[in-house]
N, C-alpha and C positions, 0 to 999 in steps of 0.2 A: 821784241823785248823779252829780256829773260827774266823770270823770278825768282829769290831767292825768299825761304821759311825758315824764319825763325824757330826752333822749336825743340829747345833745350831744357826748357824751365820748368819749374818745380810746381809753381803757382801757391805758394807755402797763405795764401790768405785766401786760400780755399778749400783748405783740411778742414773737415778729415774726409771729404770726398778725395780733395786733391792731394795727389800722393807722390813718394819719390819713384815706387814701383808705376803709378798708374796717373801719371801729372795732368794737371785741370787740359792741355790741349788735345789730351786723345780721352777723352769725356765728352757723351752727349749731353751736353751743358743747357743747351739752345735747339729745343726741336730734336729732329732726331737722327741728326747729324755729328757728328765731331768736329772738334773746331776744328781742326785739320781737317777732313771732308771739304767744311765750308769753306775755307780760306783757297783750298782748289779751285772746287768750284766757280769762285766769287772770279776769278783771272783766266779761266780755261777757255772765254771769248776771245780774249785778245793776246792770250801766249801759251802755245801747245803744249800738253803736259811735257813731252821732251826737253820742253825750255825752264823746266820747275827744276828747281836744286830747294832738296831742303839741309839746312844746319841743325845737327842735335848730337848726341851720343849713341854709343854703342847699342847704350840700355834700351834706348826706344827706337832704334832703325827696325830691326821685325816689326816692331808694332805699327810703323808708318808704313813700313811694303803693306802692311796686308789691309792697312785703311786706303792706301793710292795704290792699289794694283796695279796700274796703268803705268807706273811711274817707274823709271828705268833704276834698276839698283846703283848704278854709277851715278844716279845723283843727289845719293845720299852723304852729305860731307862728314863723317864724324869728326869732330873735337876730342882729342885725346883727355881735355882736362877741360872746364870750364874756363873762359879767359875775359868774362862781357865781350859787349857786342863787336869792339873794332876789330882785334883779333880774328874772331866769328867770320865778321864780312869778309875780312882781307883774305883769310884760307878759300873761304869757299870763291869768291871773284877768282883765284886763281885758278879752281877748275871749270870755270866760263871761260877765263880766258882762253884755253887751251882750246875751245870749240869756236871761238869767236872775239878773236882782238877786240874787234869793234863794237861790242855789244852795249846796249842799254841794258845797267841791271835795277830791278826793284828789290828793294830789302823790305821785307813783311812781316810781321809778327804771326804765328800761328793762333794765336789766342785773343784776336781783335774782333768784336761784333759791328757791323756795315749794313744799315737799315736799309738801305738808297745804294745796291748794287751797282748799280747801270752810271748812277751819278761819280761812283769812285773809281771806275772804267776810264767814263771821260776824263774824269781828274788825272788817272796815270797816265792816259795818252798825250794832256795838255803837258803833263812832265817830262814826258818823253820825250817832247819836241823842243823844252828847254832845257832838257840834260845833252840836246843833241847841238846847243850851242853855246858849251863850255861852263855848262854850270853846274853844282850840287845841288839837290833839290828835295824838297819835303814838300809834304800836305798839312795846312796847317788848321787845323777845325775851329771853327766858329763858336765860341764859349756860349753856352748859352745858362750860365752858373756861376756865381765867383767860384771855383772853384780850386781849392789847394791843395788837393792832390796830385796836379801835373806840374808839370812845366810848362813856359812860356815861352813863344816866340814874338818880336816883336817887329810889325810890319814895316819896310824900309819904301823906297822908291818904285815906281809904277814900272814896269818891265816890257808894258804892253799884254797883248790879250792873244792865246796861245789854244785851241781847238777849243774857240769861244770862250776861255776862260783868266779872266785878270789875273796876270801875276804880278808878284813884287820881290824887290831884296826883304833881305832878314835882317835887321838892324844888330840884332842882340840876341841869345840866346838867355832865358832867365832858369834860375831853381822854381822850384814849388814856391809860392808866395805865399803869406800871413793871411787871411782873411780881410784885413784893409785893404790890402795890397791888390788882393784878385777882385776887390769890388771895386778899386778904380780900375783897373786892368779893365774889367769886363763895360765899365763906361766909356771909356775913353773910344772903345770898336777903333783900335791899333794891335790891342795883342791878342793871338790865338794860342789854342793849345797843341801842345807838341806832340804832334801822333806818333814819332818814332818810325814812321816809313818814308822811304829818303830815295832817290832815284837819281843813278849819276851815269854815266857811260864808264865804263869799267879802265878805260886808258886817263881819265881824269882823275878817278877815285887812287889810283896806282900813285900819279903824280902826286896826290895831296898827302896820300904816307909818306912820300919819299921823302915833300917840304916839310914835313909837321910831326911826322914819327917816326925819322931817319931808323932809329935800332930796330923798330919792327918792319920796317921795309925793307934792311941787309935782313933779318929773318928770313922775311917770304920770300924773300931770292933764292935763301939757301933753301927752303922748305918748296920751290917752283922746281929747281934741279931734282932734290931726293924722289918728287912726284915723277918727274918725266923718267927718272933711271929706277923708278918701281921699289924704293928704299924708305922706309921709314921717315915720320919727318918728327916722331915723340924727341927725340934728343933735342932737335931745336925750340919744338913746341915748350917743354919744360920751362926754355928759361924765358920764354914772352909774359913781360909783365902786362895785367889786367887792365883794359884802359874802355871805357865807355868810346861809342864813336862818337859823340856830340862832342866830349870834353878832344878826345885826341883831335877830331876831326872840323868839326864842323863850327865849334864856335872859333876856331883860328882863320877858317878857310877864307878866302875874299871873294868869293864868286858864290854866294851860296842864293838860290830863290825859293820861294813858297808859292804855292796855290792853293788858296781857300778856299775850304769847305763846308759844306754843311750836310754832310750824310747819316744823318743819325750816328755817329760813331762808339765806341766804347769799349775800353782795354780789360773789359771783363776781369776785375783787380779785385774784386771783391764781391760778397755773396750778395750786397747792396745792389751788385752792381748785376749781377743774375735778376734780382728782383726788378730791377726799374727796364731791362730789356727782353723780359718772360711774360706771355698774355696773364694777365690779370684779373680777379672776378670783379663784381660789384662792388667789394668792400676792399677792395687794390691788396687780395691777397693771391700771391701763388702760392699752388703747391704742386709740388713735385717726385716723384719716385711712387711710391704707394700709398697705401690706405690714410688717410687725410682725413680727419673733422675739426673745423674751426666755428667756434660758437662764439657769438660776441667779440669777432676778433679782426682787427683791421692793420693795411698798411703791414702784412709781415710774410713771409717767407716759409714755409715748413715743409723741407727734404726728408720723407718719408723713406724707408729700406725695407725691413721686413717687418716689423713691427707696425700695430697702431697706433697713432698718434692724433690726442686730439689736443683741441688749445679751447681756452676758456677765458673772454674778457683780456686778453693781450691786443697790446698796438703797442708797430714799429717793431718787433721782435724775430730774429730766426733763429731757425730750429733745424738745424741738420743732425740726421741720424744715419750712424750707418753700424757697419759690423763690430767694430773694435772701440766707435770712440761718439761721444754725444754735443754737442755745443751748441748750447744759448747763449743768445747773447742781443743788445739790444741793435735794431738796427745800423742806427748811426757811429757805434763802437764796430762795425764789422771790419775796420783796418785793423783791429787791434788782435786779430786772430792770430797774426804773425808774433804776439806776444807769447801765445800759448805753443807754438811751436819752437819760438828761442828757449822756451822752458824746458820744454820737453829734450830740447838737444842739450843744454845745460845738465839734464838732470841723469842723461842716459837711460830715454826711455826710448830710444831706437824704433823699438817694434811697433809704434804707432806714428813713425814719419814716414 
């Protein structure tokens, strides 16, 4: 199996640690690792670093050599331009392909937290063995939350059971739900959430562009030539319009399967979301970075830098400090940090994104 890293992104609701120079996935986030580290790590049993490709920009390929040593610089794909994820996948499958027609690829995100290693191992194996009989395929996690920050998938017909593990069709693929919505969702135990790592054999995945996103599949043709004759491929790249793989790809496909999970999982999307997968004291507080004192204070978060910091009588609250920029804010608002950085770019305040 080869893997493919996502790891392009900005992580903009996680400023002001997370930066455009220094993005939330090459951040010891979790332990003291990088999520890039871990996300190596997490697949390096069951596919040699050899077989790792990551996707990202110019900007950050140094800074991923020198977090995966090991990792061969040709397989690093850069993106001339950001383009979402179908794009993304399509270029870099094209340089797997070039090592192996026949390959199984996994698409990963660099920035995913996986409590239960060994359990999301077996899951990609289980997917491997039904990407290897003609299907598209995702991991679909077990909600254990109405929760409306994801997306949903929704569980279709029994597939059979696949290195011990049940799979099914995907009926539907859903947006973020309302809060009604995700608390029948999460009753019903029909629909999971949508992890965004997807597992196909790379001669299928080619097929399903060519049916479903004819213009950017004459792309990659011409962009598969420019590679092999060592030519530029920015001219073609330019005019690829932006298409998410779920929308270009996957909610048309007809062969698509899932394997539910239950790994502890978490798209680290938020500083909430550092809190609820960071050890915690007695009073379910982390903290983080340096000098810390929380007095009367529960349920909250506080990203120390260089400075001390204490809290007094707060709950639910974080506190990230760093060099240039400070944000509180209450816990359960912590999606809305992406509000502070639409501003910040609205206003032309550059030097702190």
């Amino acid at each position: 199996m080869y893997a493919l890293v996502l790891a392009g992104g900005v992580g903009t609701r996680l400023w002001p640690l997370s930066r455009k120079k220094l993005p939330k996935q090459l951040l010891p986030l979790i332990g003291n690792k990088t999520m890039v580290q871990a996300t190596v790590e997490r697949v390096l049993p069951i596919t040699p670093v050899e077989q790792i490709f990551f996707a990202t920009s110019q900007e950050y390929a140094q800074m991923i050599e020198e977090q995966v040593p090991k990792l061969p610089p040709t397989n690093i794909v850069l993106e001339p331009s950001p383009k979402s994820t179908a794009p993304c996948i399509g270029l870099s499958a094209l340089h797997m392909q070039q090592l192996d027609p026949d390959a199984v690829m996994a698409s990963l995100h660099s920035d995913h937290y996986i409590a239960d290693e060994e359990g999301f191992r077996q899951a990609l194996l289980a997917a491997e063995e039904v990407a290897k009989e003609g299907y598209l395929v995702t991991l679909g996690i077990t909600p254990n939350k109405p929760e409306t920050g994801y997306g949903y998938l929704e569980r279709g017909s029994d597939l059979g059971t696949f290195n011990r593990h049940p799979v099914f069709s995907v009926n539907r693929f859903l947006e973020k739900p309302d809060l009604e919505t995700a608390e029948r969702f999460l009753a019903s135990g029909a629909y999971y959430w949508n992890s965004g790592i997807f597992i196909w054999q790379i001669s299928d995945l080619m097929q399903a562009y060519q049916k479903h996103m004819p213009d950017f599949f004459g792309q990659l043709d011409r962009m598969s030539q420019a590679l092999v004759a060592g030519e530029p491929i920015e001219p073609i790249w330019q005019a690829v319009t932006p298409e998410s793989i779920d929308v270009g790809i996957l909610e048309k496909a007809d062969k698509v399967a899932m394997v539910p999970v239950d790994i502890g999982w978490n798209d680290v999307g938020s500083w909430a979301a550092i809190h609820e997968i960071n050890q915690a004291d007695t009073h379910d507080n982390v903290l983080l970075g340096d000098d810390c004192l929380v007095l009367d204070t529960k349920g909250s978060l506080v990203y120390g830098h260089k400075r001390f910091i204490a809290t007094i009588g707060l709950e639910n609250v974080i506190i990230v400090d760093t060099d240039e920029a400070l944000v509180v804010c209450a816990k359960d608002k912590a999606q809305d940090i992406k509000r502070v950085v639409s501003w910040l770019e609205e206003n032309d305040r550059s030097t702190l994104l």
